[in-house]
C-alpha positions as CSV (number, residue, x, y, z in Angstrom):
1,X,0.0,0.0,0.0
2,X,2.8,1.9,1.0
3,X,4.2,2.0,-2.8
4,X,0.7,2.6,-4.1
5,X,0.2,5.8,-2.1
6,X,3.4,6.7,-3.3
7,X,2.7,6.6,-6.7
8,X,0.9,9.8,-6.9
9,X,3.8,12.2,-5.3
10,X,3.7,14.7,-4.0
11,X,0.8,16.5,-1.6
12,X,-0.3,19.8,-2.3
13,X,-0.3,22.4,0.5
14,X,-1.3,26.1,1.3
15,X,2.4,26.6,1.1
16,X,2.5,25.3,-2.7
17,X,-0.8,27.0,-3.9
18,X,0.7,30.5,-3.4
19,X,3.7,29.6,-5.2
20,X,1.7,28.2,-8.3
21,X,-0.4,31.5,-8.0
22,X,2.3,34.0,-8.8
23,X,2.6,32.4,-12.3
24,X,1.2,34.2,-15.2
25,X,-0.3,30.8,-16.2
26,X,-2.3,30.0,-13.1
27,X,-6.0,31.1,-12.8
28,X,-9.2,30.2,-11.0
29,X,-6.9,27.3,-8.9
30,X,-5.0,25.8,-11.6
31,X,-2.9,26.2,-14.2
32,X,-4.1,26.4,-17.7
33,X,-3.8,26.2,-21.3
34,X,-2.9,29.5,-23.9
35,X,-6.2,28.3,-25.8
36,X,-8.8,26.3,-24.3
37,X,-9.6,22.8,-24.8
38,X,-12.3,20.5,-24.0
39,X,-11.6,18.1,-20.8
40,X,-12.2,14.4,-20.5
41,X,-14.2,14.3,-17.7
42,X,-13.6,11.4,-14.8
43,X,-17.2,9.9,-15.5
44,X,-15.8,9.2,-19.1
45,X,-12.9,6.7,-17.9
46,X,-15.4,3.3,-17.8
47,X,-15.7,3.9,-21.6
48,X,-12.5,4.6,-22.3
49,X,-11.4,2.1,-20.0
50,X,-13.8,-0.6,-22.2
51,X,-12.8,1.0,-25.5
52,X,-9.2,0.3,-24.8
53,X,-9.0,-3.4,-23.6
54,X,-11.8,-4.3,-26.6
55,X,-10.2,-2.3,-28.8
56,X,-10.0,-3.9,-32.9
57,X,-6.7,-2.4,-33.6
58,X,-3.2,-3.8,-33.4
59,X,-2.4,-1.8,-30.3
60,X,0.9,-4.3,-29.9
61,X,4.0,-5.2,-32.0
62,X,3.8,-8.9,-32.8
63,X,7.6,-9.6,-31.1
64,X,9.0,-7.3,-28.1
65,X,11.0,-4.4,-29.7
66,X,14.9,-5.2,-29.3
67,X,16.6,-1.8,-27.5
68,X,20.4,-1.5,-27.9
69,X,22.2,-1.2,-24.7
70,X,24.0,2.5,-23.5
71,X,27.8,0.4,-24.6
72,X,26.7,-0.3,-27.9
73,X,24.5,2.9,-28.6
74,X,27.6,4.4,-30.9
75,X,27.3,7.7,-28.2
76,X,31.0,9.4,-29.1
77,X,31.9,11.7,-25.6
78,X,35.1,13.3,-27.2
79,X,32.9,15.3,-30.4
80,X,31.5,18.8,-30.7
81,X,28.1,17.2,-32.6
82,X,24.8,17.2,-30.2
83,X,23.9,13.2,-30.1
84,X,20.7,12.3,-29.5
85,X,19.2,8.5,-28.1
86,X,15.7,7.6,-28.3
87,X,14.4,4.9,-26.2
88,X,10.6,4.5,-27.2
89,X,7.8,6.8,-26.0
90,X,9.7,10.4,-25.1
91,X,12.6,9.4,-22.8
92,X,15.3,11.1,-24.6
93,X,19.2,11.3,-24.1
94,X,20.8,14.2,-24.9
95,X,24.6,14.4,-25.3
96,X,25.0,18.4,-26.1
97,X,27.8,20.6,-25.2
98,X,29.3,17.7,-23.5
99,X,26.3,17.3,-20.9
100,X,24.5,13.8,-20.2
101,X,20.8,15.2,-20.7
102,X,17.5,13.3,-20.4
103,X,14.5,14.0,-20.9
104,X,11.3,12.3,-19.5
105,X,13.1,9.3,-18.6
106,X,10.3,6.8,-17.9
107,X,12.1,3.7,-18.7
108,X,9.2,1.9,-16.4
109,X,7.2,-1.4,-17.6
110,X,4.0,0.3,-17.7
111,X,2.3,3.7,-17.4
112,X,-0.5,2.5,-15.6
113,X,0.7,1.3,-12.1
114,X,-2.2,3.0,-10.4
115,X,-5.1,1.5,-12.4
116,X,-6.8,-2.3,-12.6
117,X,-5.1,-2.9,-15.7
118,X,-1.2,-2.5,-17.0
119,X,-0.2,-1.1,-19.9
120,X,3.0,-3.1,-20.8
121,X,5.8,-1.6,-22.4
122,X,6.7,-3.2,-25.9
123,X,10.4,-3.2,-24.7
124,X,11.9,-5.6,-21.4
125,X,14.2,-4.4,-19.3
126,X,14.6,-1.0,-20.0
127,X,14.9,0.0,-16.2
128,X,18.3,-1.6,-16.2
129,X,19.5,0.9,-18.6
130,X,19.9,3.1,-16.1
131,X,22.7,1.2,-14.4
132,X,24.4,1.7,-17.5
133,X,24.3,5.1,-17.9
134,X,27.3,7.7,-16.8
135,X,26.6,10.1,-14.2
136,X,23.5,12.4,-15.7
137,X,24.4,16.4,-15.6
138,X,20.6,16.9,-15.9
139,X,17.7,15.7,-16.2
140,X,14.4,17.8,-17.6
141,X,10.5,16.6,-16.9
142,X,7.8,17.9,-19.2
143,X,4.9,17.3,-16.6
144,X,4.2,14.7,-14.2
145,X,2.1,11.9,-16.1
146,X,2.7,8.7,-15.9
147,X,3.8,8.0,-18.8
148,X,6.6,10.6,-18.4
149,X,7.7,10.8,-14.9
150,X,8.1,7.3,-13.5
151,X,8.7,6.7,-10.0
152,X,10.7,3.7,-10.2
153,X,12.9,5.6,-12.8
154,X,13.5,8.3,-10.6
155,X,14.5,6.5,-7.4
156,X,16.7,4.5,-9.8
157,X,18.0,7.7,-11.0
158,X,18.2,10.3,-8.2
159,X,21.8,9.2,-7.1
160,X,23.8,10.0,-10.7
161,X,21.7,13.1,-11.0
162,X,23.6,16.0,-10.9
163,X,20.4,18.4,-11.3
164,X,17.0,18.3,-12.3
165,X,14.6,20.6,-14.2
166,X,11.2,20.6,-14.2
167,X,8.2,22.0,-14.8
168,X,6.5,24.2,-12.2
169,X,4.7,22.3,-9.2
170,X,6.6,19.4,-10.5
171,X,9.4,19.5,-7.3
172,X,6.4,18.4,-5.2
173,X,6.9,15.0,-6.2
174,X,10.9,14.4,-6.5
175,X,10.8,15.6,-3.2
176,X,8.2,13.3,-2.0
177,X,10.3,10.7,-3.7
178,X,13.8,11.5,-2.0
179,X,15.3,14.2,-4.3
180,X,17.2,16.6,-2.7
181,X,15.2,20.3,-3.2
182,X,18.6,21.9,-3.6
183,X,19.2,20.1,-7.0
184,X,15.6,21.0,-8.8
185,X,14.8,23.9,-10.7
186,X,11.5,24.8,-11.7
187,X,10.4,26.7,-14.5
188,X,7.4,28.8,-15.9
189,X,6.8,28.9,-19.8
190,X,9.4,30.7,-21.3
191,X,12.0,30.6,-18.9
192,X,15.7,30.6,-19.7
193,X,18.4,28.7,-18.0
194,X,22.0,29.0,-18.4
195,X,23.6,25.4,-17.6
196,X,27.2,26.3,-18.6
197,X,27.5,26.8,-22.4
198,X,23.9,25.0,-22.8
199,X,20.8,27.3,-22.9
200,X,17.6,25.9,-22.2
201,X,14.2,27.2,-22.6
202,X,10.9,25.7,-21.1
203,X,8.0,26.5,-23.9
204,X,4.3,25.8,-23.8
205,X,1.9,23.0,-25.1
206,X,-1.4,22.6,-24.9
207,X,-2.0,20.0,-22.6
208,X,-2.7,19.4,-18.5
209,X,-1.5,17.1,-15.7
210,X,-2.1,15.3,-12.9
211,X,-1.4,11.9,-10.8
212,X,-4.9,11.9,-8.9
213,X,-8.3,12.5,-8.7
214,X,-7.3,16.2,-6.7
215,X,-4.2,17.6,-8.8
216,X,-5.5,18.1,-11.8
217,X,-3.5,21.1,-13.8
218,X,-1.8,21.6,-10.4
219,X,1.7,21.0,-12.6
220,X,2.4,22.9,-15.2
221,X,3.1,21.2,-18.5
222,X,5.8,22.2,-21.6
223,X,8.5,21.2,-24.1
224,X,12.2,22.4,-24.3
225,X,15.1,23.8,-26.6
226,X,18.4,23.8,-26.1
227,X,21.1,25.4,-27.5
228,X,25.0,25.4,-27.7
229,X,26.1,27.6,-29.4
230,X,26.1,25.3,-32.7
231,X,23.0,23.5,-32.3
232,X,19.6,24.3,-31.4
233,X,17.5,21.2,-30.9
234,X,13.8,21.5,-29.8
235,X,11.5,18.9,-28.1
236,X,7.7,19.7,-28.4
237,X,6.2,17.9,-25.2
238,X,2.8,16.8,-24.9
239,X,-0.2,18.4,-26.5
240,X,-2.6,19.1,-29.2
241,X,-2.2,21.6,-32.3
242,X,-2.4,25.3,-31.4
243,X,-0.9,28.6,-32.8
244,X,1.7,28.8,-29.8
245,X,3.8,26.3,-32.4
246,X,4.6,29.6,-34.5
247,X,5.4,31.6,-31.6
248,X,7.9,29.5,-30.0
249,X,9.1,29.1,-33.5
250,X,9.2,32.9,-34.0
251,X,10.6,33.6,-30.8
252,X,13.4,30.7,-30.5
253,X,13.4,29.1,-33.8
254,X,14.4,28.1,-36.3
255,X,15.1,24.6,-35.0
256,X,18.0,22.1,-36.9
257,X,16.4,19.5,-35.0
258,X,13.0,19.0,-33.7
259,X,11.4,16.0,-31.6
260,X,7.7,15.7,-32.2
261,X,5.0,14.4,-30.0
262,X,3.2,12.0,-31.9
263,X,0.9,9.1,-30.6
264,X,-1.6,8.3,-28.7
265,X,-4.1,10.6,-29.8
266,X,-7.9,10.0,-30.2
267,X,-10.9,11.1,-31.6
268,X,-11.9,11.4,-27.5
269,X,-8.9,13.9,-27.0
270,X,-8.1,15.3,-30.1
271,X,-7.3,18.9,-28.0
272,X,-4.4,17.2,-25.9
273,X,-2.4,14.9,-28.4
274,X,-1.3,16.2,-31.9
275,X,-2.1,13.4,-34.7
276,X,1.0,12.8,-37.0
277,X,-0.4,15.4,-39.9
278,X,-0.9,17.8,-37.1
279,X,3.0,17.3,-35.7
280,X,4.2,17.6,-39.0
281,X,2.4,21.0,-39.8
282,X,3.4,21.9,-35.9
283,X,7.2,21.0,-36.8
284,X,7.0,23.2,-40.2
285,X,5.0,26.2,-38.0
286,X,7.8,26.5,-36.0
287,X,10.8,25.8,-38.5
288,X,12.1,22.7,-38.0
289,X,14.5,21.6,-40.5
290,X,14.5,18.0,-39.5
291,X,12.2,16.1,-37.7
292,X,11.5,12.6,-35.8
293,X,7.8,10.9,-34.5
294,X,8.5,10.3,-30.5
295,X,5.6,9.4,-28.1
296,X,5.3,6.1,-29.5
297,X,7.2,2.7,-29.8
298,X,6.9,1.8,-25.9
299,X,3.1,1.8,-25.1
300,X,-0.2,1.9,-26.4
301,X,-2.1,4.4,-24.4
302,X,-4.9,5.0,-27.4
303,X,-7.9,2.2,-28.8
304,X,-7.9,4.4,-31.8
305,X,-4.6,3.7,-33.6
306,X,-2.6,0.4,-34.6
307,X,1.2,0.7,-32.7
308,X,2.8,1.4,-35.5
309,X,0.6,4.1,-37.2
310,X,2.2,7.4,-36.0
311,X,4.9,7.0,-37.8
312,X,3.7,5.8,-40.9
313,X,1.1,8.9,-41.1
314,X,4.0,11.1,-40.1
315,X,6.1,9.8,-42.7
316,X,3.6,10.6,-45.7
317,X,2.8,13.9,-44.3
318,X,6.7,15.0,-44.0
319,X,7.4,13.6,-47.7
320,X,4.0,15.3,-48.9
321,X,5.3,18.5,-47.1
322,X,9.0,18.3,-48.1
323,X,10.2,17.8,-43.8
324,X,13.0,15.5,-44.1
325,X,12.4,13.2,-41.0
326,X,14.8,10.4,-40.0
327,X,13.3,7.2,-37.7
328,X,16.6,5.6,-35.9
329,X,16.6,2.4,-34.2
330,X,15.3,2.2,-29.8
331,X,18.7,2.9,-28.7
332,X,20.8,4.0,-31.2
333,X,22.9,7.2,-31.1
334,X,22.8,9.5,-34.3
335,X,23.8,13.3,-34.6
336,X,21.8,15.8,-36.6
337,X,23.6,14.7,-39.9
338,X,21.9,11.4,-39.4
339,X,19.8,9.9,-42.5
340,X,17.6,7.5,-42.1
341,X,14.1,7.4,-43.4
342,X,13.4,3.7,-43.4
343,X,10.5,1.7,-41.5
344,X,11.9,-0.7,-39.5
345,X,9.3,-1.3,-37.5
346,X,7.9,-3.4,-40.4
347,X,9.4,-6.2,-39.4
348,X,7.6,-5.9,-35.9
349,X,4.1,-5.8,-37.5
């Protein structure tokens, strides 16, 4: 029970509430969204509940998706070039201006440790990758959702962590989980850090949070850039289409790189998730030169898509739109020369 309560982080208090209310993005007791968006209410979760675990489509990959192991990733420390590796869903590493970066690293079994049902990750043994990473310079959360902030990641990963930083009303829950407050950051949309030749900015989605019934949009929610000085590499986070995608581009862009959330979008949240035609025309909104599908390739969180489908949809929309986009392998290290446009997830079908 005692790893169940844990699960949802974080308690929020008085204390917290007046923090949250001195950003420009908190009203009437929570944060919200640049344009509105219609919420899935609790009282809908039965359906969607059904829908999933009935649902027609081929929500799985046929075999478990092989994930190449941090030695044999190809990762080169003694280069210039950011490196980037993917490891299914949107954990990210980052190796830029010689930092150990990642992002959202749920390397977890299943998003779902909370509910009746798991949702199994198409990968095994993904946690122990962790043991085989160097010591982390920082680590950056997008908002606290299961599928991105993983408790058993982060008590695997709070002792090479040099620093974290995360989303407003995030710190809540590292703290609750043993991180030490002096090494987390928070940061409100549009907020610029300066980690020693690596400038990061936190921008907006259009999206929401929440671990529990009571702390809904009580986190704030975001992508990131980063630049060193040679690169500048963007991650869009969670959320659904909106015109802040031409802002951020026209305020930090354009992007050489750009890592777009795409998957697990339905028609019952079309508002929160961008579908892969949507990502591709967000990625061109705010000039990205070169682009790859992330948020899917470790779970299936939607009934209304096969596994494999954000990709493949991204991949006609990008060549229809001229976006060169490059799909590497769970695992592999590539800089932004990389060029690689093939499916292999084929052979997983």
């Amino acid at each position: 029970m005692k790893k169940f309560l844990r699960q949802f982080g974080g308690g929020i208090t008085p204390k917290h509430l007046q923090e949250y209310e001195k950003s420009p993005q908190w009203k009437d007791g929570h944060f919200r969204n640049i344009e509105p968006y219609e919420d899935v209410g609790f009282t809908e979760f039965p359906r969607l509940m059904y829908n999933q675990f009935n649902s027609k489509k081929k929500v799985r990959p046929k075999t478990k998706l092989p994930v190449i192991r941090y030695a044999e990733s190809g990762l080169i420390t003694n280069k210039n070039e950011a490196q980037i590796i993917w490891y299914g869903h949107s954990a990210l590493y980052l190796f830029i201006a010689k930092k150990h970066v990642l992002i959202d690293p749920m390397f977890g079994p299943d998003t779902t440790p909370i509910a009746p049902f798991a949702s199994r990750r198409f990968s095994e043994n993904t946690l122990s990758l962790i043991d085989e990473f160097p010591l982390i310079d920082i680590v950056l959360l997008t908002h606290d959702h299961y599928d991105h902030l993983d408790l058993t990641s982060i008590e695997l990963l709070k002792t090479k962590v040099k620093k974290f930083i995360v989303g407003r009303g995030l710190k809540r829950h590292l703290m609750a989980w043993g991180v030490n407050e002096q090494i987390i950051i928070e940061c409100d949309w549009w907020d610029t850090l300066d980690e020693d030749g690596l400038t990061i900015h936190y921008t907006p989605t259009r999206h929401f949070s929440g671990r529990g019934l009571r702390d809904r949009r009580k986190c704030l929610w975001g992508g990131w850039v980063f630049e060193d000085g040679l690169h500048k590499i963007w991650f869009s986070g969670d959320g659904g289409y909106g015109a802040h995608f031409k802002e951020i581009g026209n305020r930090l862009g354009p992007f050489d790189f750009g890592m777009m959330e795409c998957g697990q979008y339905c028609k019952d949240w079309p508002e929160t998730h961008m579908f892969p035609k949507e990502a591709v025309k967000a990625a061109i909104d705010a000039g990205v030169k070169k682009a790859m599908p992330v948020h899917w390739g470790a779970f299936s969180l939607s009934y209304w898509h096969d596994w494999n489908e954000p990709p493949e949809v991204f991949s006609q929309k990008a060549d229809e739109l001229n976006l060169p986009v490059v799909f590497p392998a769970l695992g592999q290290s590539f800089d932004l020369t990389y060029v690689n446009d093939q499916a292999w997830w084929i052979e997983y079908d």
